[in-house]
Structures are given as C-alpha cells and as structure tokens.
C-alpha positions, -999 to 999 in steps of 0.1 A, spaced: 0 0 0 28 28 -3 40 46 -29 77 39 -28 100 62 -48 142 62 -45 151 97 -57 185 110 -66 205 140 -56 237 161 -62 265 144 -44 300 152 -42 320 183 -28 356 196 -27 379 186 3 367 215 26 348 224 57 325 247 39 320 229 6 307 195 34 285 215 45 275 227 10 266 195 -3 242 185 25 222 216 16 220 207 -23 209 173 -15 186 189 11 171 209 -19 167 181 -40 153 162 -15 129 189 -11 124 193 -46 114 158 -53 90 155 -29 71 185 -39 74 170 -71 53 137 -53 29 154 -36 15 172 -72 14 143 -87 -24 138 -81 -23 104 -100 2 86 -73 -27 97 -47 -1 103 -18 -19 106 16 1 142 25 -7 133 60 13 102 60 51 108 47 77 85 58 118 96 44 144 68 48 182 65 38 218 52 44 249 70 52 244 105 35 212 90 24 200 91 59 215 124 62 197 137 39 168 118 54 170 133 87 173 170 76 145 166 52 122 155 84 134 175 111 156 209 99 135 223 69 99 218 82 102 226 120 101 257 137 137 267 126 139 263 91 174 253 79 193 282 66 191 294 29 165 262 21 126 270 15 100 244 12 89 246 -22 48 231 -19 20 249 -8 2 222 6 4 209 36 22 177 45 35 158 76 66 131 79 54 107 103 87 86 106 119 89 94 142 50 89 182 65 98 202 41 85 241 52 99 234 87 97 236 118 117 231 154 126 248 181 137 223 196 165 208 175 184 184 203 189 167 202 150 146 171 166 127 193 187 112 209 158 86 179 143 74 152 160 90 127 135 93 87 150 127 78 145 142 38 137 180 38 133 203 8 127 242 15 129 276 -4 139 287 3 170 319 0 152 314 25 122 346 36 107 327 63 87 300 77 103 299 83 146 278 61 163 275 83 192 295 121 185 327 121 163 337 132 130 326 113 103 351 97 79 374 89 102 407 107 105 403 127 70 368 142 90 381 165 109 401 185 82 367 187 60 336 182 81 320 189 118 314 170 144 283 151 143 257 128 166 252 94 157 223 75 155 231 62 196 233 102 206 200 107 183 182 78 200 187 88 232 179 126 225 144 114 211 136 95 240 145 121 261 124 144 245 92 118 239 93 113 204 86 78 193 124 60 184 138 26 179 171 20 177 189 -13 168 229 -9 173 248 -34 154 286 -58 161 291 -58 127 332 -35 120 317 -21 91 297 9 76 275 -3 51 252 -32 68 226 -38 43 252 -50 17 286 -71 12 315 -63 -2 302 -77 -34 272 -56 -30 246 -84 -21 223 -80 1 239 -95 35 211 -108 64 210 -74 79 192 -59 49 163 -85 52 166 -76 94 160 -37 83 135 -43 54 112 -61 80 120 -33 109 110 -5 89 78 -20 73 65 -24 108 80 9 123 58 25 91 31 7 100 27 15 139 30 52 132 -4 50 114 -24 33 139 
C-alpha cells in the first residue's frame, strides 16, 4: 500500500569544511524538490498526512534534515519548502546517519528507527567526525544514530534504535554488494515501524 520512490541528488564536494557543508544543503534541496514533485502528482494519490523519508549514510542524512531541519520551527538556513500544501513526515528509517544539532529534533514530532555499527569507521555512532581521520580536516562533528536515540527518547518522540557488532559501515550489503542478512533484518523493521505510526 505505499507509494515507494528512491530519488537521486547532487553528491560530491571539494575537500573542505565549507563545501561539506554545502553539499548537505543541495541534497537537502533536491530532496525537497522531489518531494514537492510527489505530492502534485495527483495520480500517485499520496496521503500528504502520512510521509515517511528513509536512507543510508548521506542518504540518511539527507533523510533526517528533510524531516526535522526544513519543516520545524527553525527552518534550515538558505532552504525554503517549495509546496503549498500541507504535509506531515510521520517517521523517518536512519540508516548510519547523523546530525549536527541534536536540537533540530525538537522541531517535528517525527518517530525515528536507526540501525548502525557500534563500530562505524565512517560515520559516529555516538558524537565524532565522520570519515574517520580525513573528517576532521573537512567536516564537523556530528551525533550518531546512539546520541539521536537517546535525545528522542528524552524528548518523547517515538524511536527505535537497533545498534549493530558488525566493523563495518554499510550493513545492508557485502563487499560484493549483495544484500547481506541485515538488509532482510531492516527491510522487516522499517515496514513495521511504518506501520505502527499509522495506527
């Protein structure tokens, strides 16, 4: 029963704090863009009441600053939503992402499911710089998806949160990019997290 779409967006930047920072905001537009795209397409009859936004890595990103830093009470800085209709994201699936205020989830009341390593050698599972060692000369700090759990759940917004053994970044996929166990494990996690946010 969902209309499922995987959209692309502008990825890539030049080795410097600044330019990090740029790209989230152009894949924050496009995000934005395509889903104002969606929600005029009158034949896909999307339910604007009942949005849910999922990715991995800068996917989730992405994900996360779509649902909590453009449509809450402190818009991010420089993008505008686009639609004039009005919409609601009822849950968000963060797959090893992260923010960089902890604060942008008291703007929606978005239900949160996150799956990272506890070992993530590219993304902080709790507060770090992402990409390891290279990080901190291009990019800020960021929280996790354990510091992002545990800020929802202080703050009484509906979260889940499945930390992982696994050494590695990518869990859904092997090094031969097939789907590994874990994919199946998140597949079935977020159908049901969907589904219990619209009861």
């Amino acid at each position: 029963g969902y209309v499922a779409v995987s959209i692309d967006y502008r990825l890539g930047y030049h080795a410097r704090k600044s330019e990090f920072r740029e790209a989230e905001y152009r894949a924050l537009e496009d995000a934005d863009a395509a889903l104002d795209y969606l929600l005029k397409r009158e034949d896909l009859r999307i339910d604007p009441d009942c949005i849910f936004v999922a990715g991995t890595s800068a996917g989730a990103i992405t994900a996360l600053n779509l649902a909590f830093r453009l449509y809450g009470s402190q818009p991010m800085e420089r993008v505008k939503p686009l639609r004039d209709k009005d919409f609601r994201i009822r849950a968000v699936a963060n797959l090893w992402g992260a923010v960089h205020d902890l604060s942008v989830l008291e703007n929606a009341s978005v239900a949160i499911l996150s799956f990272q390593s506890e070992k993530d050698p590219m993304v902080p599972y709790d507060y770090g710089y992402p990409m390891g060692r290279t990080g901190r000369l291009i990019a800020d700090p960021m929280y996790g998806t354990h510091a992002i759990y545990e800020k929802a759940v202080s703050i009484g917004l509906p979260a889940e949160h499945h930390p992982c053994p696994e050494a590695r970044h990518r869990l859904h996929l092997d090094s031969e990019m097939k789907e590994t166990p874990r994919f199946y494990e998140i597949r079935d996690a977020m159908v049901r997290f969907f589904a219990e946010q619209m009861e």
